[in-house]
MOPAC internal coordinates of N, CA, C and O (Angstrom, degrees):
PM7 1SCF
backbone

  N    0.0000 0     0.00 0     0.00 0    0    0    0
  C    1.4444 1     0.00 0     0.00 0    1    0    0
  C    1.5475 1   108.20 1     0.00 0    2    1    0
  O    1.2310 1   109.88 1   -39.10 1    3    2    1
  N    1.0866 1   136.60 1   140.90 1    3    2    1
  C    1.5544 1   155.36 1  -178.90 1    5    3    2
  C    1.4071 1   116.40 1   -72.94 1    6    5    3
  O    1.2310 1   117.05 1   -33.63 1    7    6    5
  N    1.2953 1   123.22 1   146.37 1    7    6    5
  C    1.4090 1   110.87 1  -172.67 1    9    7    6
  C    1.7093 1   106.15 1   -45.21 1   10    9    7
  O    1.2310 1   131.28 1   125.95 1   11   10    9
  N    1.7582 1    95.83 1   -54.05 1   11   10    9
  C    1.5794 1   110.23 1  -152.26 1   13   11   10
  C    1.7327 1    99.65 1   -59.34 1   14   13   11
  O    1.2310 1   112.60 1   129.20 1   15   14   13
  N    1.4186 1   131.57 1   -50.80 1   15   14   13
  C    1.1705 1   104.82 1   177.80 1   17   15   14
  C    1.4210 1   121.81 1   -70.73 1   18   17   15
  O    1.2310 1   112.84 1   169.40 1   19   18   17
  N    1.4602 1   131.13 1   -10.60 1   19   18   17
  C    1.3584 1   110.74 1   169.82 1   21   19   18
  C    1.5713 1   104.12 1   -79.34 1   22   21   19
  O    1.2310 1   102.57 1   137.24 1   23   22   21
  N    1.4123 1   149.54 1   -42.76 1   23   22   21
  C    1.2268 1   140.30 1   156.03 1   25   23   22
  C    1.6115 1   107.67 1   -23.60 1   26   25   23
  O    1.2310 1   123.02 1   128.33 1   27   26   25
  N    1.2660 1   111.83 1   -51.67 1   27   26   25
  C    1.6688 1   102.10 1  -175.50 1   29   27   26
  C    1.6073 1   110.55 1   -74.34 1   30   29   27
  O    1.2310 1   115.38 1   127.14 1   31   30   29
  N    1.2991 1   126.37 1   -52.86 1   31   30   29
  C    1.4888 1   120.58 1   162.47 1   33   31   30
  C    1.8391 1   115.04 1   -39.94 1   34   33   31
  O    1.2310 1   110.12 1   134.41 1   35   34   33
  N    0.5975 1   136.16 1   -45.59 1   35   34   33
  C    1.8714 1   133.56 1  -174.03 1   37   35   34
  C    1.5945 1   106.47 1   -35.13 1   38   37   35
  O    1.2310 1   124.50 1   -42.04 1   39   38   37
  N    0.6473 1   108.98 1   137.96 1   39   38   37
  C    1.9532 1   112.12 1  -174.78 1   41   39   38
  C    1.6791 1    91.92 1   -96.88 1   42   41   39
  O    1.2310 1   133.00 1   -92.43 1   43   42   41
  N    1.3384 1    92.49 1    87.57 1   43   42   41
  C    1.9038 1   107.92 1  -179.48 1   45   43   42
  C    1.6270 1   102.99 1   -68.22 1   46   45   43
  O    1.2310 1   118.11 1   132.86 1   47   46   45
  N    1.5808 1   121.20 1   -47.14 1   47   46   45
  C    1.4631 1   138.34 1  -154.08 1   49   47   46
  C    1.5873 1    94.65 1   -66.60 1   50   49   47
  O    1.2310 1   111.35 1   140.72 1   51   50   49
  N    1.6350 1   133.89 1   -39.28 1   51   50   49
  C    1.2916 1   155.62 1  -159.15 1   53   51   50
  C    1.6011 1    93.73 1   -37.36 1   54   53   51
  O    1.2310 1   121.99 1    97.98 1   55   54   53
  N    1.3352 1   113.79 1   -82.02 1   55   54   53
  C    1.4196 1   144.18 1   152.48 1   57   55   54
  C    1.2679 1   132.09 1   -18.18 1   58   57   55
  O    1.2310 1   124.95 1   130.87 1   59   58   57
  N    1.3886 1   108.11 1   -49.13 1   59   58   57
  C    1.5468 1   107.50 1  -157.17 1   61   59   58
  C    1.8448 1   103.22 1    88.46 1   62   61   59
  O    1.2310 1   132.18 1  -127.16 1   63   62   61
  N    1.7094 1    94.09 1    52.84 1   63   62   61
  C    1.9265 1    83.24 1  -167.46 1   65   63   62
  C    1.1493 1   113.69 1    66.49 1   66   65   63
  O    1.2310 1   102.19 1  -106.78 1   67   66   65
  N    0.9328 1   150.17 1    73.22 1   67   66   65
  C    1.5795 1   133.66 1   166.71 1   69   67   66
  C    1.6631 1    96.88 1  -166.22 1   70   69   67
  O    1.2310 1   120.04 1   -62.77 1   71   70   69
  N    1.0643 1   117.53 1   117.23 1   71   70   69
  C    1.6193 1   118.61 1   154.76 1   73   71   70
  C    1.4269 1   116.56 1   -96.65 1   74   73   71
  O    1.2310 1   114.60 1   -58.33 1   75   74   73
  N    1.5761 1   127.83 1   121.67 1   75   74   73
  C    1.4318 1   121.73 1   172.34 1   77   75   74
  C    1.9436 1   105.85 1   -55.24 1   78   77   75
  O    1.2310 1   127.13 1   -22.85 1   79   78   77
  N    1.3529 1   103.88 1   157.15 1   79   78   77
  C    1.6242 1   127.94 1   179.41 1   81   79   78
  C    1.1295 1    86.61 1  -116.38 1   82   81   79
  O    1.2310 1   114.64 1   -45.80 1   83   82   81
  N    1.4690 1   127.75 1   134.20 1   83   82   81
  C    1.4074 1   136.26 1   128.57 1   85   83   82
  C    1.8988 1   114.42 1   -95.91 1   86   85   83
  O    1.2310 1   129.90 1   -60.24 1   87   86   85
  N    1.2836 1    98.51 1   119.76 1   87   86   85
  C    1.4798 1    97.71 1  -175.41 1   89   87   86
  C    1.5376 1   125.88 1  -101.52 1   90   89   87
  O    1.2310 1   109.33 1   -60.74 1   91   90   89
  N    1.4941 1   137.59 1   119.26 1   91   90   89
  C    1.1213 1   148.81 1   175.35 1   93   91   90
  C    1.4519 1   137.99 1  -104.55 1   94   93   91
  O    1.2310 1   121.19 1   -65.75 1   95   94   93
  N    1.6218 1   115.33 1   114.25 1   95   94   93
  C    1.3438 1   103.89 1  -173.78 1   97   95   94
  C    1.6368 1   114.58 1   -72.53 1   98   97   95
  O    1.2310 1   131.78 1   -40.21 1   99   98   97
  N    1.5784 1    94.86 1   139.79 1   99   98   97
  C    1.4448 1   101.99 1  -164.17 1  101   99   98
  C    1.7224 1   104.61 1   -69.62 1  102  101   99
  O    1.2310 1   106.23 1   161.93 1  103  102  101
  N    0.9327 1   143.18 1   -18.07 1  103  102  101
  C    1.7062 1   135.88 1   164.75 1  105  103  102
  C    1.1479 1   124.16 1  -101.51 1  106  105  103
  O    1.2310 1   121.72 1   157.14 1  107  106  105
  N    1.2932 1   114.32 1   -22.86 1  107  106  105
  C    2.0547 1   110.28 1   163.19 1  109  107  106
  C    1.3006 1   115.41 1   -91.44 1  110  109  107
  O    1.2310 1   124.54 1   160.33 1  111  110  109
  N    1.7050 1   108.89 1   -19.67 1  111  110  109
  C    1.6210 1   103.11 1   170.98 1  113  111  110
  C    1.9429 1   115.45 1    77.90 1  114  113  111
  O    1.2310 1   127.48 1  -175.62 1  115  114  113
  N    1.3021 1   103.21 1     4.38 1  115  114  113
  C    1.8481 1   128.24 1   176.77 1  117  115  114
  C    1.1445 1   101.65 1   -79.11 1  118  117  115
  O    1.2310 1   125.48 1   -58.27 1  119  118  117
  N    1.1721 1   107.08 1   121.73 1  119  118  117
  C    1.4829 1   140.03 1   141.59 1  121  119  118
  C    1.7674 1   111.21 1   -18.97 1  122  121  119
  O    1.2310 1   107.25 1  -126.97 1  123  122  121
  N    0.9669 1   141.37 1    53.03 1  123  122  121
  C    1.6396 1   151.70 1   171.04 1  125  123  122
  C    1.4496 1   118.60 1   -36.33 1  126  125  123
  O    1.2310 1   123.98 1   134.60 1  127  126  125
  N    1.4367 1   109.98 1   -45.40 1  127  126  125
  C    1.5042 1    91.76 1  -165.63 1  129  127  126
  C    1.7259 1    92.02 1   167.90 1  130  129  127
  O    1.2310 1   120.56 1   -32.69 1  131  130  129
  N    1.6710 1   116.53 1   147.31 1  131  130  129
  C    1.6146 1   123.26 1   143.27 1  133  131  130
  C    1.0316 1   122.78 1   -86.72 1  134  133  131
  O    1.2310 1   125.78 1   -38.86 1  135  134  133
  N    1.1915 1   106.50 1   141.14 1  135  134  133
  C    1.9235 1   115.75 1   168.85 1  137  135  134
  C    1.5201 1   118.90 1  -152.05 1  138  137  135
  O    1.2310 1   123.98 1   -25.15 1  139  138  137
  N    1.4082 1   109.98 1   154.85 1  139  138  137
  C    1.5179 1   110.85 1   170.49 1  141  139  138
  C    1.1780 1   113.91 1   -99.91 1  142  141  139
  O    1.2310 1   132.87 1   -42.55 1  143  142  141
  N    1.6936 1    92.73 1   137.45 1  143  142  141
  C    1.9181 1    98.84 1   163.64 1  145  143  142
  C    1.5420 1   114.05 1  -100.07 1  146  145  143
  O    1.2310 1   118.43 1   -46.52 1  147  146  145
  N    1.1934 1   120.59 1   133.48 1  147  146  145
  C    1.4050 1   120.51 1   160.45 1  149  147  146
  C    1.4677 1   116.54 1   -66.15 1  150  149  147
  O    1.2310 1   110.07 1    13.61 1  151  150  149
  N    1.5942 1   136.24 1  -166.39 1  151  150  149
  C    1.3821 1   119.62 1   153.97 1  153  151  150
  C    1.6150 1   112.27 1   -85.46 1  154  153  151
  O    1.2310 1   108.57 1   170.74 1  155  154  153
  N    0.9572 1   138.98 1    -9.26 1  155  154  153
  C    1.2531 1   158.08 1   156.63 1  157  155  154
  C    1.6182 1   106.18 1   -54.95 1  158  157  155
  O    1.2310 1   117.50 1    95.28 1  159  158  157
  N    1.2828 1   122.37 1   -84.72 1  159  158  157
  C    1.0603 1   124.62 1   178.16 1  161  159  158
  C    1.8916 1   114.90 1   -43.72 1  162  161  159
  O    1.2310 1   120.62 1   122.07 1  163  162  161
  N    1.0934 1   116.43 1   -57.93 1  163  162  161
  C    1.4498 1   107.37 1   165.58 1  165  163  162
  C    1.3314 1   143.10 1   -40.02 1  166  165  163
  O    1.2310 1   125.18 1   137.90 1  167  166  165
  N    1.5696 1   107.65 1   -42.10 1  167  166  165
  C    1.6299 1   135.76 1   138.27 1  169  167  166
  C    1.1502 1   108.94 1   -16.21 1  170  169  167
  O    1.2310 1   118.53 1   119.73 1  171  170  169
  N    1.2332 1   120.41 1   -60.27 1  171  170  169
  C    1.8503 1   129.60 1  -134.03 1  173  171  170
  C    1.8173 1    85.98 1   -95.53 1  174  173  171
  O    1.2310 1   126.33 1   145.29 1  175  174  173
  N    1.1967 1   105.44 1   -34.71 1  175  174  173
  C    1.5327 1   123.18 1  -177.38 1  177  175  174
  C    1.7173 1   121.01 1   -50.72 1  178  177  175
  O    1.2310 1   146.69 1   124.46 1  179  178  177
  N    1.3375 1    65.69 1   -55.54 1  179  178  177
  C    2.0923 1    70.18 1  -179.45 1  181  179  178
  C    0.9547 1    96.94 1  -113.00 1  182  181  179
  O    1.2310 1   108.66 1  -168.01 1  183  182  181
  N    1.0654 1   138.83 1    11.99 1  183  182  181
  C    1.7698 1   126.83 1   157.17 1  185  183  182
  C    1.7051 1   117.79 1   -85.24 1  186  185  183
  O    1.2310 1   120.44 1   148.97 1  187  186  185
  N    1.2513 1   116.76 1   -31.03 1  187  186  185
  C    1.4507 1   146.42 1   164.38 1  189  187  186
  C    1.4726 1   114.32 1   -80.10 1  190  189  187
  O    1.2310 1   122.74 1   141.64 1  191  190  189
  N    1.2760 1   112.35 1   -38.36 1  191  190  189
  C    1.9567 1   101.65 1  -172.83 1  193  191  190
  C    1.5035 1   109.71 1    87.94 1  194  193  191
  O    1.2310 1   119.87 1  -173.59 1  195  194  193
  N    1.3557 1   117.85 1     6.41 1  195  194  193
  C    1.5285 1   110.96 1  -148.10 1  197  195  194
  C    1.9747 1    92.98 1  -149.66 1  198  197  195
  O    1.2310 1   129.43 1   -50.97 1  199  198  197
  N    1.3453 1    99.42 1   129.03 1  199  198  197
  C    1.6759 1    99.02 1  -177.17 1  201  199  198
  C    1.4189 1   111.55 1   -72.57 1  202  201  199
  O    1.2310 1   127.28 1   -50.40 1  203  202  201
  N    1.2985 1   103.59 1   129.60 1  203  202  201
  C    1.5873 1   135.33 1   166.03 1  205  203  202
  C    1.6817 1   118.94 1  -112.24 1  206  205  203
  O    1.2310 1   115.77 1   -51.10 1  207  206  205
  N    1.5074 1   125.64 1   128.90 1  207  206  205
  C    1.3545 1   140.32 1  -158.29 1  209  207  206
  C    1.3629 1    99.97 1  -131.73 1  210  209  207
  O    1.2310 1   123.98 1   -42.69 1  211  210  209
  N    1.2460 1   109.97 1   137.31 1  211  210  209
  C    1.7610 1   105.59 1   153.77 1  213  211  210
  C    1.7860 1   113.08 1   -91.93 1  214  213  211
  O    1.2310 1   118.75 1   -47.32 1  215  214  213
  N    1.4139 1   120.00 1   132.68 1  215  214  213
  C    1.6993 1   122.31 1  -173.35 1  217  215  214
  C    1.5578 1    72.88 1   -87.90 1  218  217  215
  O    1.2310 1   128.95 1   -37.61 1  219  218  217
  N    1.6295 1   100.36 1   142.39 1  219  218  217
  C    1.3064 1   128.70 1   166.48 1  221  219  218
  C    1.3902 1   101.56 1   -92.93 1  222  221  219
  O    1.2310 1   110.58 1   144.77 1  223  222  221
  N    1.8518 1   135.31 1   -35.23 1  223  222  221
  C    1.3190 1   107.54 1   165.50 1  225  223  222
  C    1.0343 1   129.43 1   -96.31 1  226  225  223
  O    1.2310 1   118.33 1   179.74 1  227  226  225
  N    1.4526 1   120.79 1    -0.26 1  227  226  225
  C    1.7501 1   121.94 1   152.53 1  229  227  226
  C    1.4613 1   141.63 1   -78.49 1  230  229  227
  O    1.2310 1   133.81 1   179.00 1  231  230  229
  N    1.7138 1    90.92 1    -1.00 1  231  230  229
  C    1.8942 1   100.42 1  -173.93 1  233  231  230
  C    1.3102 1   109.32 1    56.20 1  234  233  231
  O    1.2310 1   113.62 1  -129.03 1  235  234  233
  N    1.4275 1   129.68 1    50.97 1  235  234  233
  C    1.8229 1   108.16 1  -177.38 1  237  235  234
  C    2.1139 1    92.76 1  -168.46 1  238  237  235
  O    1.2310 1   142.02 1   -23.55 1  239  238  237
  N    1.3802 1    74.85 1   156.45 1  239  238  237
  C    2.0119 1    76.43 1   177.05 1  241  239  238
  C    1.4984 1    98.49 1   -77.06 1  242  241  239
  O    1.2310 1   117.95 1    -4.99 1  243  242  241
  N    1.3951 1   121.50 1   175.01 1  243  242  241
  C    1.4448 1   144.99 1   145.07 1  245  243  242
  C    1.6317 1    98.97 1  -158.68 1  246  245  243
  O    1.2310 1   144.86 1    -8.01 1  247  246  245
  N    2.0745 1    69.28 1   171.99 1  247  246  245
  C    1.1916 1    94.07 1  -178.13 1  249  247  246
  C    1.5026 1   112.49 1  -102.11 1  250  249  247
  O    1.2310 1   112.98 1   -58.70 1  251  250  249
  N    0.9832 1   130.87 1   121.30 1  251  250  249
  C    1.7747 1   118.30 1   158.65 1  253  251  250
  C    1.7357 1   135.04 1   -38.69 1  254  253  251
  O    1.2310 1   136.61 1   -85.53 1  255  254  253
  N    1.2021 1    85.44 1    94.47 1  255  254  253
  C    1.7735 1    92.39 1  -174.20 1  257  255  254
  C    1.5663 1   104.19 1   122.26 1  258  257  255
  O    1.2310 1   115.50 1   171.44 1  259  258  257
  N    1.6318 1   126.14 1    -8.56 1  259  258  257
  C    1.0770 1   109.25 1  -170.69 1  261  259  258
  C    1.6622 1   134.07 1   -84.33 1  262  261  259
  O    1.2310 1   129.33 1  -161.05 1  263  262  261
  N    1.3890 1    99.63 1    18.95 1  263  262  261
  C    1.7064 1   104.96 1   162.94 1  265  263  262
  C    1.5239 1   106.87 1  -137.60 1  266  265  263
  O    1.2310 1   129.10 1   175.36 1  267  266  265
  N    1.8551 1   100.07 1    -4.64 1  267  266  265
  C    1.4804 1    86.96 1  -175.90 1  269  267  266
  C    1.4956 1   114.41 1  -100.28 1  270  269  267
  O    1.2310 1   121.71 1   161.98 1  271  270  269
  N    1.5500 1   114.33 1   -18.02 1  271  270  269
  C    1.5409 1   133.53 1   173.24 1  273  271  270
  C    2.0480 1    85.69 1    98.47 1  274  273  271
  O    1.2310 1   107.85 1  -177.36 1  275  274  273
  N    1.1827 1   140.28 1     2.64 1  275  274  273
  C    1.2774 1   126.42 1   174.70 1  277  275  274
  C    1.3598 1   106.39 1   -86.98 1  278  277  275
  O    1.2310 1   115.67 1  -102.13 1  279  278  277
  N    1.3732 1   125.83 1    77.87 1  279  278  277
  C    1.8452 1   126.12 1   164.58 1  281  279  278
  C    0.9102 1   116.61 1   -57.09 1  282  281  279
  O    1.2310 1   120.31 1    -1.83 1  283  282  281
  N    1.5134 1   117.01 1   178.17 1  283  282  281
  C    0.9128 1   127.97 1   171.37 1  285  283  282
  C    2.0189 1   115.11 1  -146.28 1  286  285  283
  O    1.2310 1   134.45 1   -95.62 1  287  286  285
  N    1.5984 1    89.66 1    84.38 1  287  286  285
  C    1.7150 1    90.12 1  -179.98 1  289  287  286
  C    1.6940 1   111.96 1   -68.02 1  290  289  287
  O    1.2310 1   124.95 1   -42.91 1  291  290  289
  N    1.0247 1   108.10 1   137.09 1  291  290  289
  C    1.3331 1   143.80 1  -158.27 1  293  291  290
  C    2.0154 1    91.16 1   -86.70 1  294  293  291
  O    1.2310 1   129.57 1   -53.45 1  295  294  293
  N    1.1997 1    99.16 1   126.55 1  295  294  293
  C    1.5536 1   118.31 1   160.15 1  297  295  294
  C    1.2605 1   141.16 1  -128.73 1  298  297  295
  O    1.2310 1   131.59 1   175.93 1  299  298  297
  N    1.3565 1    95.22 1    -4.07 1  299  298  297
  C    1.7078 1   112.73 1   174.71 1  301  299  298
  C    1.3890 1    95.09 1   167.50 1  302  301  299
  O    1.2310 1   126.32 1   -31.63 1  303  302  301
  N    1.5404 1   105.46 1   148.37 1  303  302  301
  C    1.3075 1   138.81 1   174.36 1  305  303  302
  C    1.6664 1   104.30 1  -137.87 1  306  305  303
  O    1.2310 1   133.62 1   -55.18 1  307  306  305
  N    1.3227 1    91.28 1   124.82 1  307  306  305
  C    1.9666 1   119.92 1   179.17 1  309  307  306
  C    1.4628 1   107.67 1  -133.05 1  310  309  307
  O    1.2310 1   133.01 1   -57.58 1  311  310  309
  N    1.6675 1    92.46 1   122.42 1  311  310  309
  C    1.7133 1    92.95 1   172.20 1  313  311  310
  C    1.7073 1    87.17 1   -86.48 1  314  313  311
  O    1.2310 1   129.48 1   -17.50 1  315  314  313
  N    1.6132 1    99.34 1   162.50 1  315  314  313
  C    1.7366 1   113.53 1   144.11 1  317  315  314
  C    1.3673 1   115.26 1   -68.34 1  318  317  315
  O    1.2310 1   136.35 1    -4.89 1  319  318  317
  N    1.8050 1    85.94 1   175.11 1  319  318  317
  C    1.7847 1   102.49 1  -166.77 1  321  319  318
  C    1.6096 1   115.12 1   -54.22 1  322  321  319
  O    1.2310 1   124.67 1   157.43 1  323  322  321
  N    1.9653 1   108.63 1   -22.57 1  323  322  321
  C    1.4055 1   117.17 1  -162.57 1  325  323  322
  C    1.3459 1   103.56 1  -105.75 1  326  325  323
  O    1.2310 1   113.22 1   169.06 1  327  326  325
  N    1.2247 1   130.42 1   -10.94 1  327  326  325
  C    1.6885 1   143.20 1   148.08 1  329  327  326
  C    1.2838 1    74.82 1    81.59 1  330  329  327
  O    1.2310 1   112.11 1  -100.91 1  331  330  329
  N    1.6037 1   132.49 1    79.09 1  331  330  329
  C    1.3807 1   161.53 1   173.62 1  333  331  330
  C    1.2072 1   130.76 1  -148.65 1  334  333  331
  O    1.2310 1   121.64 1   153.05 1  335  334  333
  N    1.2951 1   114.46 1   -26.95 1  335  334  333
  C    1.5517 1   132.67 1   167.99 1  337  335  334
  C    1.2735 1   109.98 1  -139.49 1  338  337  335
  O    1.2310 1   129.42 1   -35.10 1  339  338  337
  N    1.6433 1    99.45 1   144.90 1  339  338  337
  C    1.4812 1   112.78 1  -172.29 1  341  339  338
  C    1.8401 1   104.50 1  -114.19 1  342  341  339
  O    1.2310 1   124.21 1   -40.80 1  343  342  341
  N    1.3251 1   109.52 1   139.20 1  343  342  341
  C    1.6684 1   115.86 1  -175.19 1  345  343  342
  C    1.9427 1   100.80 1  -106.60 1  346  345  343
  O    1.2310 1   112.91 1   -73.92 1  347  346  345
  N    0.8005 1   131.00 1   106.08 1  347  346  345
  C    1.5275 1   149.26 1   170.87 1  349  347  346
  C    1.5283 1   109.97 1   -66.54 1  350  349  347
  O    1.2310 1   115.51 1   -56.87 1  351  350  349
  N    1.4689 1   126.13 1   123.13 1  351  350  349
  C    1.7970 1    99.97 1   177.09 1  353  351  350
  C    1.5626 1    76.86 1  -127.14 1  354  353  351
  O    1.2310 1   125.68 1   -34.61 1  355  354  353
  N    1.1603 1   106.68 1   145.39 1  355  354  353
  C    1.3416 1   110.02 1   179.70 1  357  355  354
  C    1.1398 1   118.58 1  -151.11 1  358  357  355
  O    1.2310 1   111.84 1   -17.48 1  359  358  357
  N    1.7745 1   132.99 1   162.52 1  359  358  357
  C    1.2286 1   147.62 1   172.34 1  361  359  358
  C    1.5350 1   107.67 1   -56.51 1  362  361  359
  O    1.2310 1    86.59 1    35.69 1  363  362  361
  N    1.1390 1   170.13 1  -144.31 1  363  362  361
  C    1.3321 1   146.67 1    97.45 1  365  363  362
  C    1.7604 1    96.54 1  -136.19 1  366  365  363
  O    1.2310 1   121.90 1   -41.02 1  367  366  365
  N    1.2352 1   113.97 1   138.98 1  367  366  365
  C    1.2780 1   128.69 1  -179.56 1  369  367  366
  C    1.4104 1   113.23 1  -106.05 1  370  369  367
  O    1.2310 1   116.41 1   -90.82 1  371  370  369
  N    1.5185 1   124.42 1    89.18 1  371  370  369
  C    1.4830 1   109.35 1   158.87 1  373  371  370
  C    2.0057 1    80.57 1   108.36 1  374  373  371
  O    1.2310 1   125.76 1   -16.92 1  375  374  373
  N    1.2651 1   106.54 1   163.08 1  375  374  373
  C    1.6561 1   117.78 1   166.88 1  377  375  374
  C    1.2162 1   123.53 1   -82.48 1  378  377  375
  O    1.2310 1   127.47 1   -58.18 1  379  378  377
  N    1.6109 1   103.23 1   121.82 1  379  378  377
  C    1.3075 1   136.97 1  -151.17 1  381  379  378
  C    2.0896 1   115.74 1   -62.98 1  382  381  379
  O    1.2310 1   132.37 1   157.80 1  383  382  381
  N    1.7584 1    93.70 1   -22.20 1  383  382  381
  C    1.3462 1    95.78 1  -154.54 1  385  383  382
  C    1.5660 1    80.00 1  -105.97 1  386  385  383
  O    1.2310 1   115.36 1   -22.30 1  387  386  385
  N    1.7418 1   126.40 1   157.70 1  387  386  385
  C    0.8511 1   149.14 1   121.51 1  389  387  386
  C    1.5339 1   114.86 1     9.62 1  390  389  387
  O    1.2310 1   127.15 1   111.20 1  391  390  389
  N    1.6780 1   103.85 1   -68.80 1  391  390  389
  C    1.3358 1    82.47 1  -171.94 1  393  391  390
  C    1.5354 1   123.51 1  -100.82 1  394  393  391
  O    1.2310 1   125.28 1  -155.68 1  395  394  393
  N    1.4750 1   107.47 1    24.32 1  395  394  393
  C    1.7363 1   105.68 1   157.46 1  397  395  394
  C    1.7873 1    62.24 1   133.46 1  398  397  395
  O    1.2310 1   106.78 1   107.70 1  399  398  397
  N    1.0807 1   142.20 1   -72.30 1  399  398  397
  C    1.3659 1   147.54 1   -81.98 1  401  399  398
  C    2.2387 1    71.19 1   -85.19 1  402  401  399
  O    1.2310 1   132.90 1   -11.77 1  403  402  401
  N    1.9079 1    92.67 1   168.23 1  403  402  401
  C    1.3266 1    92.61 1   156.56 1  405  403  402
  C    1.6966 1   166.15 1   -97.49 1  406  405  403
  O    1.2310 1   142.96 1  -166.97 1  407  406  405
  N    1.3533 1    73.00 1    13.03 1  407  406  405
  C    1.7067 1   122.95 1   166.17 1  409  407  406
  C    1.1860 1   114.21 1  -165.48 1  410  409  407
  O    1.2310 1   119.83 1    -1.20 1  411  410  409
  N    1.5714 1   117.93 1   178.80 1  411  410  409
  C    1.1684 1   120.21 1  -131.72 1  413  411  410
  C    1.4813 1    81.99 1  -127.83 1  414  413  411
  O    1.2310 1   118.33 1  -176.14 1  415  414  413
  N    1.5004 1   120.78 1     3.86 1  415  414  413
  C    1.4948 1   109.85 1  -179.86 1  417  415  414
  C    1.6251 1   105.89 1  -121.05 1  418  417  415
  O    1.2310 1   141.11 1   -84.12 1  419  418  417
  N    0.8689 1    76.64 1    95.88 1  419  418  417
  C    1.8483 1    85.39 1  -170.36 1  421  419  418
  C    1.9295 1   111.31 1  -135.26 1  422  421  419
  O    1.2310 1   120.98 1  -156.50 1  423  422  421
  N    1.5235 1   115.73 1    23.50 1  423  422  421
  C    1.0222 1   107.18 1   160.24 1  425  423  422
  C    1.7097 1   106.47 1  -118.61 1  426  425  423
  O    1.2310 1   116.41 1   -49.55 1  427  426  425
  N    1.1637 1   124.44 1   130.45 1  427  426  425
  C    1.4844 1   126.24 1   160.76 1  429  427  426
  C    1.2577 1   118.87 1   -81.69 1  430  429  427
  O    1.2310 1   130.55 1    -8.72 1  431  430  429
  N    1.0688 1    97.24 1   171.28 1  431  430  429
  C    1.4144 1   122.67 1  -171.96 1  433  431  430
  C    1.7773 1   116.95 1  -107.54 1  434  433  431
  O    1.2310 1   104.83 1   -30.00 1  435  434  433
  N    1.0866 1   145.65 1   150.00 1  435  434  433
  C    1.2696 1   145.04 1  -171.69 1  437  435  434
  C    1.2763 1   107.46 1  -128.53 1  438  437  435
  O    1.2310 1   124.22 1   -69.33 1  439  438  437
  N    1.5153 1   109.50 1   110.67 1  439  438  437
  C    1.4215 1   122.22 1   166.18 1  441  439  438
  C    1.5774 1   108.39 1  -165.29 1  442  441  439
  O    1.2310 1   135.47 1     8.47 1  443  442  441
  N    1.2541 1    87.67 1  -171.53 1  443  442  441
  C    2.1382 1   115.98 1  -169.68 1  445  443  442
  C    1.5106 1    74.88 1   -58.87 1  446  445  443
  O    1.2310 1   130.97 1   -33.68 1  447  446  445
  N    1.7328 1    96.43 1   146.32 1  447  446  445
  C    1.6733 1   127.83 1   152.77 1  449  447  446
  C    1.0938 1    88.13 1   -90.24 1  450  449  447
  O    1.2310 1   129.94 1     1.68 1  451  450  449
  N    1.4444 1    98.44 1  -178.32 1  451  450  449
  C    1.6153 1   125.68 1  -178.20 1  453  451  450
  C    1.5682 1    90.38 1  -128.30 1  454  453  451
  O    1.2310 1   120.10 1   180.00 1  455  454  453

């Protein structure tokens, strides 16, 4: 399938425009981070090699890494079965989260094991 018809399959309306990103480093296989793509931002994505997000509280595209130098080169892009969410596998340069940390999922939760 071609970029342009999987861009046209994505359930853009779902959102309000917005497809969630789940992002994965391509050799540890970790859980990195959520993000939204606009159709714009996805564009910029595989046209560049390099992850692009729309900030839902800034109204505007970026790029990942672009004031901090932590990118994120792009190695594959997979929609899901409902072409609603997008899976990112990526290179990642430097720590992914805001606050230094190396993903962005770094608080647990406390409960019963099994």
């Amino acid at each position: 399938m071609t970029n342009e018809t999987l861009l046209q399959k994505l359930d853009w309306k779902k959102m309000d425009g917005l497809i969630p990103v789940v992002v994965q480093d391509a050799n540890s296989k970790e859980m990195l981070m959520l993000a939204y793509a606009n159709k714009e931002a996805l564009e910029k994505t595989l046209s560049t090699g390099y992850a692009h997000y729309w900030s839902r509280s800034r109204q505007q595209l970026w790029m990942k890494g672009e004031t901090s130098g932590h990118t994120q080169k792009i190695k594959k892009v997979l929609a899901d079965c409902d072409y609603d969410a997008l899976l990112y596998i990526v290179e990642q340069k430097g720590p992914v989260c805001h606050t230094g940390k190396d993903t962005c999922f770094h608080y647990p939760f406390q409960g019963k094991s099994e």
